[in-house]
N, C-alpha and C positions, 0 to 999 in steps of 0.2 A: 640599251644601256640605261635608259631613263627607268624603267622597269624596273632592274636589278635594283637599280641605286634606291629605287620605293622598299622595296622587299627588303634589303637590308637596313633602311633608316626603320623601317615598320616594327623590325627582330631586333634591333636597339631599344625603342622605346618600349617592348615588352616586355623586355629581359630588364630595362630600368624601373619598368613599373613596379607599384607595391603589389603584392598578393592580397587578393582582398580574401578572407574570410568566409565560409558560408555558416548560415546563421546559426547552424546546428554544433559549430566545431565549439571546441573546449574555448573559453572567454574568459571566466575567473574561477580561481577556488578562494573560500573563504575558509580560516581555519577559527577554532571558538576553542577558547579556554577557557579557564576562571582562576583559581588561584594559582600566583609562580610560589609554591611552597614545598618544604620539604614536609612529607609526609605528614610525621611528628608534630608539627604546627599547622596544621590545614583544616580546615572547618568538615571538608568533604575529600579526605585524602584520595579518594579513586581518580577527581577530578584535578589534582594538585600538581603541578608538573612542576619539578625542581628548577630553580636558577641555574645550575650548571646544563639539563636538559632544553631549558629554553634556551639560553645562547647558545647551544648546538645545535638546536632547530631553525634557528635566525641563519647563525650560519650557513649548516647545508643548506637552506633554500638559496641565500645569495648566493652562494659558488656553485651553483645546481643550474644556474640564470633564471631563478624566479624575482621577480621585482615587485617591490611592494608599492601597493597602490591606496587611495583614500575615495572614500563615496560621493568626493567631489569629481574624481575619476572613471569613476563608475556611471556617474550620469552623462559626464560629458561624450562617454563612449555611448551610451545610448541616445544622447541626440544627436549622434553622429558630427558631433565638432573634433574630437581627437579620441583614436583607438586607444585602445585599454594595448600594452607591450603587453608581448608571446608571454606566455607563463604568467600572467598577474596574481596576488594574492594581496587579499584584505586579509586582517587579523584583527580578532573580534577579543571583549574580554567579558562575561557577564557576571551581574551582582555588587559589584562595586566594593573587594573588599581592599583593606590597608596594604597589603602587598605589593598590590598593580601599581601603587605609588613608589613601594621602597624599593621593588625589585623589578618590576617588568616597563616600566618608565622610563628606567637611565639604560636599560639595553634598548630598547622603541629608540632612542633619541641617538643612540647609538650606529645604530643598522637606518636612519632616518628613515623607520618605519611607521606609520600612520598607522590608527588603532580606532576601532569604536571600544565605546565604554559604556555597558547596557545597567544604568541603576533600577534599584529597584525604592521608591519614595518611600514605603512604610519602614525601611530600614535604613532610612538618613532622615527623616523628620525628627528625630531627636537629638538633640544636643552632643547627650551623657545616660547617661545609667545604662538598663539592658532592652535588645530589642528581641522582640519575638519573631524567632528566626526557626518555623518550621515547628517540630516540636517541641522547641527549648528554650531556651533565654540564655542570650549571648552578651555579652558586651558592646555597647556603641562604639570600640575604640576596634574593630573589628572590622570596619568599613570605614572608607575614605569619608575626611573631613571636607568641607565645603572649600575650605582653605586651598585643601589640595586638586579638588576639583576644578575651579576657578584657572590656578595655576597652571593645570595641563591642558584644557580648553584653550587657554591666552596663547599657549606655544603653536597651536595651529596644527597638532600630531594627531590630539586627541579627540573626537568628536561623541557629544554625548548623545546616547537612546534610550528609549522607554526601554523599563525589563515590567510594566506595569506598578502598580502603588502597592495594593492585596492581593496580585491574585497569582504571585508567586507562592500558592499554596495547592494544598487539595481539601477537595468540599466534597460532604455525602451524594454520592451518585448512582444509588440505586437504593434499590429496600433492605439490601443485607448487609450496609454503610460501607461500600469501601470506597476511599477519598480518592478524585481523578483531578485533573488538575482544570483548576479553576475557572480558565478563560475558556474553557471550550466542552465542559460538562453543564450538564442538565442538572441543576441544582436539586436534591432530592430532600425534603421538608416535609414533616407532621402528615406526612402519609400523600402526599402528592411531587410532581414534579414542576419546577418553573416551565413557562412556556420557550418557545423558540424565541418569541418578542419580548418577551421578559428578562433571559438568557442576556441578548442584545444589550439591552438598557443598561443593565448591570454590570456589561463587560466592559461598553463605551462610557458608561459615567466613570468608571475608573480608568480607563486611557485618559481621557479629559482632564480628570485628578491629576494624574502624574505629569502629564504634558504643558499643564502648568502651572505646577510645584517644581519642577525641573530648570523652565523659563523661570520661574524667578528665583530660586535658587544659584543658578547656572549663568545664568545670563543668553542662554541658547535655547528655544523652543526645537525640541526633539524631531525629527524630519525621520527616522530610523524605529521601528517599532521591532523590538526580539522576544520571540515567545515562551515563554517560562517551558522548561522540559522540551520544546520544537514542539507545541501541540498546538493547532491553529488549523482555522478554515477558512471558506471565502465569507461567510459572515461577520467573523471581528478580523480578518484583514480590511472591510470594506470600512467596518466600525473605524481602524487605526487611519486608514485617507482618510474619512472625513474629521479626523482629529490632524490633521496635518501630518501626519505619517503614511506616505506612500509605499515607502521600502519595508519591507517585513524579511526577518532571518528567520529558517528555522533549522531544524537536524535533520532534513530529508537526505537522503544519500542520492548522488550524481552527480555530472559536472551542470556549473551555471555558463550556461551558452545567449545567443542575442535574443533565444526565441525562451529562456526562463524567464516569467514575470517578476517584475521589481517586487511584487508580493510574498514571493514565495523563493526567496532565496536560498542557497542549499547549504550547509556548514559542514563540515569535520570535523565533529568532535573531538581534542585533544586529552589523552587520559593520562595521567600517574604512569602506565606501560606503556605507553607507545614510544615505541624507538625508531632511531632514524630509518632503519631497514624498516617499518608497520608505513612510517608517513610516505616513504618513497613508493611502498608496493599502492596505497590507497591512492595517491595522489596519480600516479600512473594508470589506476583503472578508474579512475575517476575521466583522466584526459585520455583514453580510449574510447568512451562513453561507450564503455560494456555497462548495460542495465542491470537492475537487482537481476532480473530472471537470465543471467545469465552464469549469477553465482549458484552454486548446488543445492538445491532443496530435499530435503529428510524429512518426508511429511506422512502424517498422522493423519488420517479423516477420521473424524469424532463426531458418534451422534450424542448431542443431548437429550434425547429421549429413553437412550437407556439409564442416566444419569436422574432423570426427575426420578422423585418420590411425592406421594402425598405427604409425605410426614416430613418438614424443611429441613429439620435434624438427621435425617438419613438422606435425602441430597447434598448436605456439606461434605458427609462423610464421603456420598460416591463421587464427591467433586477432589475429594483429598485423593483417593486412589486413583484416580486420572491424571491430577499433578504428581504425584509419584510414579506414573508408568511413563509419566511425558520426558520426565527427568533419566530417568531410567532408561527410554526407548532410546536417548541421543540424536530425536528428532528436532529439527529446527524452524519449520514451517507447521501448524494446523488449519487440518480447512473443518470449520465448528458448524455442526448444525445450526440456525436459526427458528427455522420451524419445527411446526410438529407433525406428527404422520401416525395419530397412533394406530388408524387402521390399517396401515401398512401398504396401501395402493401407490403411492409414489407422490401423493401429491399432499399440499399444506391444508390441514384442517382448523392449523389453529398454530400461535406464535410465540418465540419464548421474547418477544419485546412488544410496547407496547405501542399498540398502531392503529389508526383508523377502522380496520376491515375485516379483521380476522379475530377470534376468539383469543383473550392472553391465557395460554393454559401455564403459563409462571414466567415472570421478568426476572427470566434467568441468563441472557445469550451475554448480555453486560457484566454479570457477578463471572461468569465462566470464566469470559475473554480476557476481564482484566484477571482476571488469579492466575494465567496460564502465563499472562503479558511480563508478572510481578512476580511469579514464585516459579517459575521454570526458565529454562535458559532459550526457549525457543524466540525467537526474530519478529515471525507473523502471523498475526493469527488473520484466515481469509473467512467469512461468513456466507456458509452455503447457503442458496437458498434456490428454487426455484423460480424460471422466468417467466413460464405460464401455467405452471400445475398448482392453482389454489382451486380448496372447494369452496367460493363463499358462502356463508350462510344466506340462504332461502329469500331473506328477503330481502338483499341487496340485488339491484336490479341487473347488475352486472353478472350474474351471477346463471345467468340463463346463457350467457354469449359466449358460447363454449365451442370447443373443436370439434367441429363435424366430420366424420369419419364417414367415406358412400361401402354401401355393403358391398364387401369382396370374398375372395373366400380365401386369401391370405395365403394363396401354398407359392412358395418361395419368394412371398415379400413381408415385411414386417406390419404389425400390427401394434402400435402402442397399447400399454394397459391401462393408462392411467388417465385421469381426465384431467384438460386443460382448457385456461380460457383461449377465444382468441384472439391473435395478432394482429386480428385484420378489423378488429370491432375498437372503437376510437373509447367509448364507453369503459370493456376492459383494461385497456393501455392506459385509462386514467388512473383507474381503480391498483392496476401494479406497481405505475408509477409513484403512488402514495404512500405503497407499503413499503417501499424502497426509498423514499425519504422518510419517513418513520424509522428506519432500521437506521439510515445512516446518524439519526439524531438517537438513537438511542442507544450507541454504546460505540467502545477504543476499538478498530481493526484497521488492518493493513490491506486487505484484499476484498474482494468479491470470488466467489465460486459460482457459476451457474452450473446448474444441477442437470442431468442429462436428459430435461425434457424440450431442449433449444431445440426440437425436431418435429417434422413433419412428413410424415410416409407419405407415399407415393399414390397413397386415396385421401390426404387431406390437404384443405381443409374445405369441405365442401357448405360450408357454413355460408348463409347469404352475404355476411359484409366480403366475407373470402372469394366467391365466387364473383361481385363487382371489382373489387381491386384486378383479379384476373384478366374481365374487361380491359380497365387500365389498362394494364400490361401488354393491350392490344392481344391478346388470347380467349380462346371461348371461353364463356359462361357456363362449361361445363367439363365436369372430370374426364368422364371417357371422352371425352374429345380428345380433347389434349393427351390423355394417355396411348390413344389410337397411333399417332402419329409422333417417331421420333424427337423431328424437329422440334415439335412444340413442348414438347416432355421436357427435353435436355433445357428449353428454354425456361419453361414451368419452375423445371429445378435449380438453378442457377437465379432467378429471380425471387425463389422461396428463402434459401439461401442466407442471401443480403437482407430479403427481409427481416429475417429473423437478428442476424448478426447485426443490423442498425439499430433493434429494439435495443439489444443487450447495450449496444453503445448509450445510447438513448437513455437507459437507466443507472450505467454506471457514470454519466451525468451525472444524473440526478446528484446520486451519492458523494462523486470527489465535493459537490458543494462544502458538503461536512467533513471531509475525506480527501481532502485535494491531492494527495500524493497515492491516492489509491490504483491498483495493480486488478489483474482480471486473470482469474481463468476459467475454462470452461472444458465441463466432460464433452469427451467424443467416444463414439461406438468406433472398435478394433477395427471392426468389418468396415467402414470408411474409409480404411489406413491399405487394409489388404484386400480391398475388391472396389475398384471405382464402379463397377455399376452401383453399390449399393448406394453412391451419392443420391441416387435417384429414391431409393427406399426411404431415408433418411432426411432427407432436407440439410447433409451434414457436408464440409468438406476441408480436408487437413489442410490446402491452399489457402482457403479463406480463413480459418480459423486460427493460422499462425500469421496472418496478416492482420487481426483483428482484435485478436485478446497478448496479453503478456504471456499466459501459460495454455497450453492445450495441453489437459488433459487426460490422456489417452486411457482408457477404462482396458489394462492389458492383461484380461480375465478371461485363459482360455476354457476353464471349466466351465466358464457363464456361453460360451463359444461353444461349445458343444466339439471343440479341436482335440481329432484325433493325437494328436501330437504335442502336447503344451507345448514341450520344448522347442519343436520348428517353430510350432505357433511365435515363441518369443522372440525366435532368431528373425524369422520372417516379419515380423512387425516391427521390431529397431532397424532392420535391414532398409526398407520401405520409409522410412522417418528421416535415417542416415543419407540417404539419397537427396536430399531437399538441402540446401547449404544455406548455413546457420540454425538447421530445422532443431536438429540436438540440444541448443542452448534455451528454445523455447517451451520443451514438453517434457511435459512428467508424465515417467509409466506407472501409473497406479494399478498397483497387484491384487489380487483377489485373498482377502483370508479367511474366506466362508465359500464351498460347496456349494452352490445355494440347490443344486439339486436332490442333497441330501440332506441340507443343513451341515453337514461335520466340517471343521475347522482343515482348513489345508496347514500341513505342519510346517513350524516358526522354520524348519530346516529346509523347507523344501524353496521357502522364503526366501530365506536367505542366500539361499545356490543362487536363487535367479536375481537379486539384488547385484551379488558378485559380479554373474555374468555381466547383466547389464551396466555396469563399471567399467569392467573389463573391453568390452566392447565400444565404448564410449560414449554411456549416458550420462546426463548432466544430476539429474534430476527425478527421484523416485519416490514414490508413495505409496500405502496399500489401505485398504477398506472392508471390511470394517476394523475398529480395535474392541475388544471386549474387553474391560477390565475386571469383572465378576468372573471369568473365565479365565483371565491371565493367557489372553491368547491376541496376537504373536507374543511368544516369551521374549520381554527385551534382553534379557541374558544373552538369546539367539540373534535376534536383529540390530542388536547394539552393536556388535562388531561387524556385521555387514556393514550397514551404515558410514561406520568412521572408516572405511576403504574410502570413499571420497570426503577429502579434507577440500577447506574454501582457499583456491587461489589465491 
């Protein structure tokens, strides 16, 4: 009896207890506005959301059970003294202009909702007359008076934030001027670039500036730092702590859970269109925490090297004809060369940013990415590059430490062609590492691509640093050994593997530094997909590699496959992908549009059937390679409406 009576007090106190949370679940959304205006009157109409759509937003959120919360709430859930309630939201307002007092105010005070309020100093230092607002000159009566500042502060709703003092602008960012935005562009000047520590200085003196013109202004030193545009890294986040702003907002998409940093907050952008059916479907795939890659990618792989010219005036021009096919194609993702290759072996000779190690044959991956960022409607732009295929020049000493290949004679196992350093030499992994923060400072993207040389065949790497690691690994010091013997093979490969997948990690490190929100994918060979022995050939594997990157992928080229059958070919390899649960939401089939055994273009129609299918069947996410825009091949006329068959959940 005593027993029972335990067992049922024990299903009492469980069934009383709270549910605690794992750290990863939905925790808060923040939503970011700017003006409550009607159109007609809005400084930035896109950005304008009317008074009658904000109090319908106020609304459905409260009879939705969303509760509004304040960043005094916010902390307290993270030092674990009181949980943020189910559905929380913060509502943010940036810029500071007269509206938020006339109109978004007396609703705030209404719905007793708490607000941050993101100023911006060089557009409240002045009394009266006009301020320089972007590229114009506006009116001071335009933004909130100090008057009215003071006033919402004192009510306890309103808490004020840095929107920075200058740097709510954009500054020359490459050689061909196009303006990026300021806190987090490499300032480009009289034929040089500022440094990274320079960058710094520059950024933090103007946090400092506003943080306290605010304080005394305001009467409140800014604790909230918001980043002009969402463009921020872990550089001037660290800059805004040591300015007394720990919290940093940007525009990154997802939900904020217990394991987002206070640095790097996520917002939802509110626009002029978005209706209550846009905020309900974002907000719901926000607390699903469905990742970007699991919305549909329409993607372009783009070389820049077909793009240079000697001549800078026929570069713009073949840059104009790529934003016009990009526009045209109805694609939404591009994965953009960074390198160059102009001899054609697979590996980087030389770079189109500028970097430590590698020859600049034109600082062009910057001028690209932003035009494609600014003048086409695509999302992201990813920056291919390769992980170990550079040839340094000769006298960088790294540059000797290359993948050793043991002589085989290759009949029914793979042979790379191309030269790479290696993985296993501490030397080269500096020397990549370097170039990969160099790229990441040197221009706007969204992603990483690694390029299909993450691989290592079944005779490599027999390179001396390769062959001690092997040690390590408690295996012999030598190839045919280990190839002799199963066991040690399947071991071999499975630890090559990881190898390789922790560099990739290891460099896309590097990158979020500058890049914090950055995304990954990486080629994979077919034949990994539809023949597990070739894991062993390859050094590849579709388990690890959707466990590792955001996107795999998949290189789904059966002319490159020598497949008698493209078609089974395709059915058999989405078949094999399909099989893996969740595997669909992670990979892209990128199609072949070059023969390469003949060179002739595979035709936009043929393309196209197989996009359909792969729709049809239920892929997420598709892409093909190359695009030629001198040839007008694929026609987007043709692939344009394959494409829009999948629209974004």
């Amino acid at each position: 009896m005593h027993r029972i009576l335990a067992l049922l007090l024990s299903l009492l106190m469980l069934m009383a207890a709270p549910l605690v949370r794992a750290a990863d679940s939905p925790r808060l959304q923040i939503l970011n506005y700017h003006e409550i205006a009607n159109k007609s009157e809005a400084q930035i109409p896109g950005y304008a959301v009317t008074p009658t759509n904000f109090v319908r937003q106020l609304d459905w959120l409260k009879n939705n059970g969303y509760r509004f919360v304040s960043v005094d709430d916010v902390l307290a859930d993270r030092a674990g003294k009181k949980p943020l309630p189910d559905k929380a939201v913060l509502i943010t307002f940036d810029d500071g202009y007269k509206n938020f007092y006339t109109q978004a105010y007396p609703i705030l005070k209404m719905f007793n909702a708490p607000a941050v309020l993101a100023l911006v100093g060089s557009w409240l230092e002045p009394a009266s007359g006009l301020v320089a607002y972007g590229d114009k000159k506006v009116s001071r009566d335009v933004f909130l008076s100090w008057q009215e500042i003071r006033e919402m502060r004192a009510s306890g709703l309103v808490e004020v934030a840095s929107h920075t003092h200058t740097l709510h602008e954009g500054v020359p960012a490459n050689p061909q001027g196009n303006s990026q935005p300021a806190a987090t562009a490499r300032l480009y000047k009289n034929g040089h670039y500022e440094t990274p520590a320079e960058q710094i200085r520059r950024v933090e003196a103007d946090l400092k500036r506003n943080s306290d013109f605010l304080h005394r202004m305001s009467g409140q030193k800014p604790r909230v730092m918001v980043w002009p545009y969402g463009s921020y890294n872990r550089d001037v986040a660290e800059a805004a702590a040591r300015q007394g702003m720990p919290i940093t907002f940007t525009l990154d998409d997802g939900p904020n859970t217990l394991n987002t940093p206070l640095w790097k907050l996520r917002r939802l952008l509110m626009e002029n269109t978005t209706s209550l059916a846009d905020l309900a479907r974002e907000l719901k795939v926000r607390e699903s925490l469905k990742p970007v890659s699991e919305r549909p990618g329409k993607i372009m792989h783009v070389d820049i090297d077909y793009l240079f010219d000697k001549d800078p005036a026929q570069t713009e021009r073949n840059i104009g004809l790529l934003l016009d096919r990009i526009s045209a194609m109805g694609v939404n993702t591009v994965y953009l060369q960074a390198f160059s290759d102009p001899d054609g072996n697979g590996a980087a000779d030389e770079a189109y940013f500028p970097n430590r190690h590698l020859p600049l044959r034109a600082d062009l991956f910057n001028r690209v990415s932003w035009q494609i960022k600014t003048r086409t409607p695509v999302k992201a732009v990813y920056a291919w590059m390769p992980m170990l295929a550079f040839e340094l020049p000769k006298n960088d000493p790294a540059a000797k430490d290359v993948v050793v290949t043991r002589p085989h004679a290759a009949t029914g196992h793979v042979s790379m062609g191309y030269p790479r350093l290696s993985p296993f030499s501490p030397r080269a992994r500096k020397v990549i590492r370097e170039i990969y923060e160099d790229l990441g400072r040197s221009a706007q993207f969204e992603g990483l691509l690694f390029h299909d040389d993450v691989t290592l065949s079944d005779y490599e790497d027999a390179s001396p640093e390769a062959l001690a690691a092997y040690r390590r690994w408690g295996l012999p010091g030598d190839i045919e050994a280990i190839r002799n013997d199963d066991d040690l093979l399947g071991r071999w490969t499975i630890l090559k593997i990881n190898e390789l997948d922790n560099f990739a990690k290891e460099l896309s490190d590097v990158v979020r530094r500058t890049h914090p929100a950055l995304k990954t994918a990486r080629n994979l060979y077919a034949s990994v997909v539809l023949n597990p022995r070739s894991e062993v050939w390859y050094a590849q594997s579709l388990d690890n590699s959707l466990a590792n990157y955001d996107y795999t992928a998949i290189m789904a080229m059966p002319y490159m496959e020598n497949a008698a059958d493209p078609a089974k070919f395709m059915r058999d390899l989405f078949d094999n992908v399909a099989e893996r649960p969740g595997a669909l939401d992670k990979t892209v089939f990128e199609l072949q549009a070059t023969d390469w055994r003949n060179n002739q273009p595979v035709p936009s129609e043929e393309m196209a059937d197989t996009i359909r299918n792969l729709y049809r069947w239920g892929a997420r996410h598709v892409g093909y390679y190359p695009d030629n825009p001198f040839k007008d091949h694929p026609k987007p006329a043709v692939l344009k409406g394959a494409f829009s068959a999948m629209t974004q959940p």
